[in-house]
N, C-alpha and C positions, 0 to 999 in steps of 0.2 A: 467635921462640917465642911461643905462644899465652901470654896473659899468665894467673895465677893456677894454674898446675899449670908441674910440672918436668917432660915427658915421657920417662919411660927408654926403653930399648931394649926390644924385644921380649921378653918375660919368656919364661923354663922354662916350658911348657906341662904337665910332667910328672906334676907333682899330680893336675893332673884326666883326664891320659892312665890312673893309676894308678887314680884312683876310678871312671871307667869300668869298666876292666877286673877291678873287683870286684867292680858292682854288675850285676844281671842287669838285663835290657832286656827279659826277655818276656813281663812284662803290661804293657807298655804298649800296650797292644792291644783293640781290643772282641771281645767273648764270641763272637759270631757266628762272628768268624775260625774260632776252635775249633770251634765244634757242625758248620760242612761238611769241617773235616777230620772230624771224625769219620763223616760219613755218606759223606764221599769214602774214607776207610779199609775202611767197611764193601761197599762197592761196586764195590770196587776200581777206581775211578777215579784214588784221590789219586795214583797212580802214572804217571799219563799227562803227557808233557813238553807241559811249558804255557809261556807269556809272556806276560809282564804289561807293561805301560807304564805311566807316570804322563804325565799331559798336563791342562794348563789348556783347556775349551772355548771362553773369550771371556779378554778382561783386565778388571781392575776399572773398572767404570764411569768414563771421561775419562784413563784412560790409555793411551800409545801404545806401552808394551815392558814387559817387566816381568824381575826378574835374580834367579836363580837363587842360593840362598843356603840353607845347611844341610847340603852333601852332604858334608861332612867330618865333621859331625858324625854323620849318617847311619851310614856308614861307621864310623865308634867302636862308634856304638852296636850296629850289627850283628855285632859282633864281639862282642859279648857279648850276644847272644839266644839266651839258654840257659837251659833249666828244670831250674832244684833242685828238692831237696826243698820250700822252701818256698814257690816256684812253685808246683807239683804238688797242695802240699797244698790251694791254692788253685781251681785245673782240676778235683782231681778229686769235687769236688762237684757237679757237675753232668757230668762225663765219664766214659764206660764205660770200663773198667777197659785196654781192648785201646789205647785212643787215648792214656791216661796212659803208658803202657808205650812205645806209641811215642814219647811227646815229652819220655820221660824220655833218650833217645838222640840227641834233635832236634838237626840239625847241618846249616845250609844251606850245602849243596855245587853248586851252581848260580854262574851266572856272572850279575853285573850290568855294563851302562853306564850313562853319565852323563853330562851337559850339565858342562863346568867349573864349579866355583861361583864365578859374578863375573860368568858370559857371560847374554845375553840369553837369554829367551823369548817366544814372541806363542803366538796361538791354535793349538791343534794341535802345539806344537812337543814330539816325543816326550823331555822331559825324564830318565826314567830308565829302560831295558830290562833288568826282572830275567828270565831264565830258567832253570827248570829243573825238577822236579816239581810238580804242582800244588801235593802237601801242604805242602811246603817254601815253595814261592814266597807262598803265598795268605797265610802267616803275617803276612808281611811287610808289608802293607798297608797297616794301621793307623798302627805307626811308623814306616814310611816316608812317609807321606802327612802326619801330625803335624809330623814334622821339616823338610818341606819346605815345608810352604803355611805355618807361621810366618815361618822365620826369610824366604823368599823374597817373604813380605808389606811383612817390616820394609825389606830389603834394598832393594825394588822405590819405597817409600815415601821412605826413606831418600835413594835417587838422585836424585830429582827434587830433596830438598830443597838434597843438592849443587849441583846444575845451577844453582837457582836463586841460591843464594850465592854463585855466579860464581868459585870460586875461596877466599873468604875462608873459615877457621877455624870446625868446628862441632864441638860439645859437645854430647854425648847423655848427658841426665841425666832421664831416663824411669821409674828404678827404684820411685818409689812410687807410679806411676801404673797397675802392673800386677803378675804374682803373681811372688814371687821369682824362683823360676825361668825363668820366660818373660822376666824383665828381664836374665838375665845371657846368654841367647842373642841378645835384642835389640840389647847392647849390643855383641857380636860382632857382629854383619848391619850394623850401623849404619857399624860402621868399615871392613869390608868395601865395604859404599858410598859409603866415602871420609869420613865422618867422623875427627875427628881424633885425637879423645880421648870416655873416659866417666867418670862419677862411680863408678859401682859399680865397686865395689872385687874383688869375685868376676871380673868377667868381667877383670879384669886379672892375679888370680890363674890362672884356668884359658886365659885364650886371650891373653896376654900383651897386651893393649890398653892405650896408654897412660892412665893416669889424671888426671883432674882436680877440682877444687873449692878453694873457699876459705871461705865464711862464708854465713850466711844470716841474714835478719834475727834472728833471735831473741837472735843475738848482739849484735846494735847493744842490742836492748830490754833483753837483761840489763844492761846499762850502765845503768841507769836508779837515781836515786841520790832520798833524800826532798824535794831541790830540783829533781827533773825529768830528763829523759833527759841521758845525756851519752854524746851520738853521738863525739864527739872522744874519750872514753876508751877506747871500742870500736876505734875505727880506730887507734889507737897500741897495745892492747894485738894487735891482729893483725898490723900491721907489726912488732911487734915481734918477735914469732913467727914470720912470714912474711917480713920483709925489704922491701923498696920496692916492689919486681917484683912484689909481690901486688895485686889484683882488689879493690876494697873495693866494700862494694853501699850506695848512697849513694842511694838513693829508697827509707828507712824513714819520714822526716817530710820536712820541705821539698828537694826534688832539689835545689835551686840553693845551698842553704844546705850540702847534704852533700857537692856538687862542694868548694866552696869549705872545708871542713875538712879534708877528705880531702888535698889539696895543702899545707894548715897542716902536715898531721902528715907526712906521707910526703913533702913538698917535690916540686919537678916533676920528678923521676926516678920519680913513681909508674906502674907496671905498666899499671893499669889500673882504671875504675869499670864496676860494672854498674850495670845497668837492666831496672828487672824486673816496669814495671808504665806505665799508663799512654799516650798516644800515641806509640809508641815514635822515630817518624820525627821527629815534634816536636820531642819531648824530646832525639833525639841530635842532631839541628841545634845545639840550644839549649846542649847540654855542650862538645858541640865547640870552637862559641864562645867558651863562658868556660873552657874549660880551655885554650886557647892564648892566651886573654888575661890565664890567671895563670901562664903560660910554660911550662905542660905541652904544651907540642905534640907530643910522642911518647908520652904516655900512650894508650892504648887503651878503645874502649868497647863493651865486651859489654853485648849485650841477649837477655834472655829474657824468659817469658810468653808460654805461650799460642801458640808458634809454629808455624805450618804451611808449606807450598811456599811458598802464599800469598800469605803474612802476606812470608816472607823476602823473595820476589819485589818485592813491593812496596817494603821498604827496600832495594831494591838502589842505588841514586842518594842514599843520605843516607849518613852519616859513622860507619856499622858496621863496627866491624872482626873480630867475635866474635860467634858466633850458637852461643845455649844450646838446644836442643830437649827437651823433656821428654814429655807426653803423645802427642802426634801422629807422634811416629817408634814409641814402643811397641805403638803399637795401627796404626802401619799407615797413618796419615793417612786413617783410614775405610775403608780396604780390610785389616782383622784379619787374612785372609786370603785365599790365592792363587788359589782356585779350584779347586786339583789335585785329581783322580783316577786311580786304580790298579784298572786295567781290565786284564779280559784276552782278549786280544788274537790268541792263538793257539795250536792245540792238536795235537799230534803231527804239526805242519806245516800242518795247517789254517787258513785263513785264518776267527776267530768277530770278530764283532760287535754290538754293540748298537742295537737299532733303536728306541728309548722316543722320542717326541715330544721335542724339547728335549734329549735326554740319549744322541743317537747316539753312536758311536763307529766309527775306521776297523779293518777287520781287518790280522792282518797284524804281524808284527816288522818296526820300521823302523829306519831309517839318516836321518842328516841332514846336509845341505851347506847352509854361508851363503855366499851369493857377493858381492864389493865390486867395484868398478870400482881402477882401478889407483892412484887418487889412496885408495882404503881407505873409500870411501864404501860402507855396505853398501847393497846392492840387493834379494837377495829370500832367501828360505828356503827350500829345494828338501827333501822328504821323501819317500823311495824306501825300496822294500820291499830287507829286508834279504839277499833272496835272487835280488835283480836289480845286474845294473852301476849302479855311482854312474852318475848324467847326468854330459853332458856341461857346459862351465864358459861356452861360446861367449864368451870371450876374455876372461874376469874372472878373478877369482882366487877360488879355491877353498877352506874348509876344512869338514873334518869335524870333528861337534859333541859326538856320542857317544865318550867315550874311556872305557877298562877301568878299572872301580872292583873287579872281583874275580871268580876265574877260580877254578871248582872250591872257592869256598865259602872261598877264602882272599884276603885285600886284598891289592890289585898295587901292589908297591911305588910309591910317588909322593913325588915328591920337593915336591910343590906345598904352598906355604904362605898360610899367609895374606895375606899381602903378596902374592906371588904373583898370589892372585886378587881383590885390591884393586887391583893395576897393572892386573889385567887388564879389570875393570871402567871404570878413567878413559882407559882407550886404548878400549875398546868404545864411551862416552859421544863420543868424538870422531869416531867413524866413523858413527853413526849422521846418516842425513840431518837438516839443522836442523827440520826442521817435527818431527820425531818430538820434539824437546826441548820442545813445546811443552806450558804447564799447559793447554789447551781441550782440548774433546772434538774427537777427530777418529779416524780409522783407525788401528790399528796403524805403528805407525815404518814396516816393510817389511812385504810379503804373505809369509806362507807357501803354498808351491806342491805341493800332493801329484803326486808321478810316478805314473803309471799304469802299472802289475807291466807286464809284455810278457805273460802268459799272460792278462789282460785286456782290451788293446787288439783292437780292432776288425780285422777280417783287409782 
């Protein structure tokens, strides 16, 4: 067990199933959405069956995959994208009287698919297919695109920092480095991509995450008495509280001085010291040694500060057993967000597109196969219109990546959990070829390969 937190079982999610399904979701959205339903109301277009995709054009700069993360919560939230009254009251200042009227009845009856959340994406790859009326679908946009290029920012950042910790214990404690809310989604995405545990204590409330923490300096400083600090009353009044198996953080004045009180008071059954400042590789050489040379050799030692891929990457070869991440998983490790857009893509079977410099798009609803060789190595990303035969697999193994998030405007049952698509993230992290796990700039992990329709091929 990671040392400094008790990790429970997967909590009740219920709570926050319940405060979804109270709260409306339908201005989370920009103004624009509305003003062309409204001029598509008047024109009678909004009625024409359209499809939308969401799709990233490139990945963030020096990355080779990137993981899909938020569609469950998507999915909540679209189940409650409904205008009250006090919606309404809000729209209909700037909307004509006919458009209020319609989206006092707004109920999306269209059908969405969806990448799993946990599975990859790369460039092109049709991450989510809503269809159904324009007015309906177009609504959709904004909070769908919010929900996804977040949390699949963190998730995508997240994984790498996995990868790079080889396996060992990580701790996402990010929450005051970014806005409430965006830190208790992050702290979902983060465990998702295989993090262990988080400090925020919300996201263990609403997505059942195990939780952790112990002390922070301010706790050693209140120890401080009119003769001078006393780091040794800090660490005995938290053992005391916490028991041995607690985390004491022993770099507020001299580290070598706070290894060696920390083991006075807790004796060598102690849990564990952090480290949360300073050269971290150094310094954990340097604990190690003297904490086996005062007979704590099971003791553990977490370091935080400041940590990125990076920074983890780098201490992989010194004597970490516990890695804190706070700033750089919340915001993305520099990449905030994913890229994604919600385009559309197709209109009463028509194949539309964008042709803007820089900002093309393919026409067309599509379908998507990832194929591996048999040992599970993935090999390439095959994307075919949705109104053609899947390709053929020529002797790999096949799967399809779009699966039904909601049919006629109601969510398809799924039984997927979060754990679910956290397994299915650390099984995807092992099939990817090794140069995709690499921190350099290079090409995406696999190519994605667009199929060509049969009624465009060359005769």
């Amino acid at each position: 067990m990671t040392p400094g937190y008790d990790a429970p079982p997967l909590g009740d999610t219920a709570a926050y199933s319940d405060r979804v399904s109270r709260d409306s979701t339908a201005l989370f959205t920009d103004q624009y959405e509305l003003t062309m339903l409204s001029a598509a109301l008047a024109d009678g277009s909004a009625h024409r069956r359209c499809s939308f995709e969401v799709f990233a054009r490139r990945l963030p700069d020096g990355r080779r995959y990137g993981v899909v993360g938020g569609t469950a919560r998507l999915v909540a939230a679209l189940s409650n994208f409904r205008f009250g009254e006090p919606e309404l009251a809000i729209v209909s200042r700037f909307l004509d009287e006919a458009t209020v009227s319609w989206l006092r009845d707004y109920r999306f009856s269209g059908d969405i698919d969806g990448y799993r959340e946990g599975d990859f994406y790369f460039p092109g790859s049709p991450i989510l297919s809503v269809r159904g009326t324009f007015a309906e679908c177009v609504l959709l946009e904004t909070l769908s695109l919010s929900i996804l290029n977040h949390d699949s920012a963190i998730a995508s950042a997240a994984a790498r920092m996995v990868s790079a910790a080889d396996g060992r214990p990580m701790i996402e404690m990010g929450s005051r480095r970014t806005h409430e809310e965006s830190a208790v989604a992050a702290s979902r995405a983060a465990y998702l991509a295989g993090f262990t545990a988080t400090s925020n204590l919300e996201a263990v409330r609403r997505h059942g995450v195990p939780g952790a923490g112990t002390s922070a300096h301010a706790f050693t400083l209140l120890h401080t008495t009119p003769d001078g600090p006393d780091e040794a009353a800090a660490f005995r009044a938290q053992v005391a509280a916490l028991g041995v198996g607690t985390t004491l953080l022993v770099d507020t004045y001299d580290i070598t001085e706070g290894v060696k009180t920390a083991v006075e008071v807790a004796g060598p059954e102690l849990g564990g010291v952090r480290i949360d400042s300073g050269d971290l590789g150094v310094l954990a050489r340097q604990v190690r040694r003297q904490l086996d040379d005062l007979g704590a050799t099971g003791t553990k030692i977490v370091v935080s500060g400041d940590l990125d891929e990076y920074a983890i990457a780098a201490l992989r070869a010194e004597p970490v057993d516990v890695y804190g991440v706070g700033t750089s998983v919340v915001v993305g490790s520099g990449a905030p967000t994913a890229g994604m857009v919600y385009k559309l893509v197709e209109v009463d079977g028509i194949p539309v597109e964008k042709r803007s410099s820089n900002k093309a798009s393919r026409g067309g609803t599509k379908r998507a196969l990832r194929f591996a060789r048999d040992t599970g190595t993935l090999v390439e990303e095959v994307v075919y219109s949705a109104h053609s035969e899947a390709p053929g697999s020529a002797g790999l193994q096949a799967r399809e990546l779009l699966v039904p998030l909601a049919r006629g405007g109601e969510t398809v049952c799924d039984t997927t959990t979060l754990e679910d698509s956290r397994s299915l993230l650390a099984a995807g992290l092992v099939s990817l070829p090794w140069e995709g796990l690499k921190l350099s700039h290079g090409e995406p992990a696999i190519p994605v390969r667009f199929a060509e329709p049969e009624s465009r091929r060359a005769p």
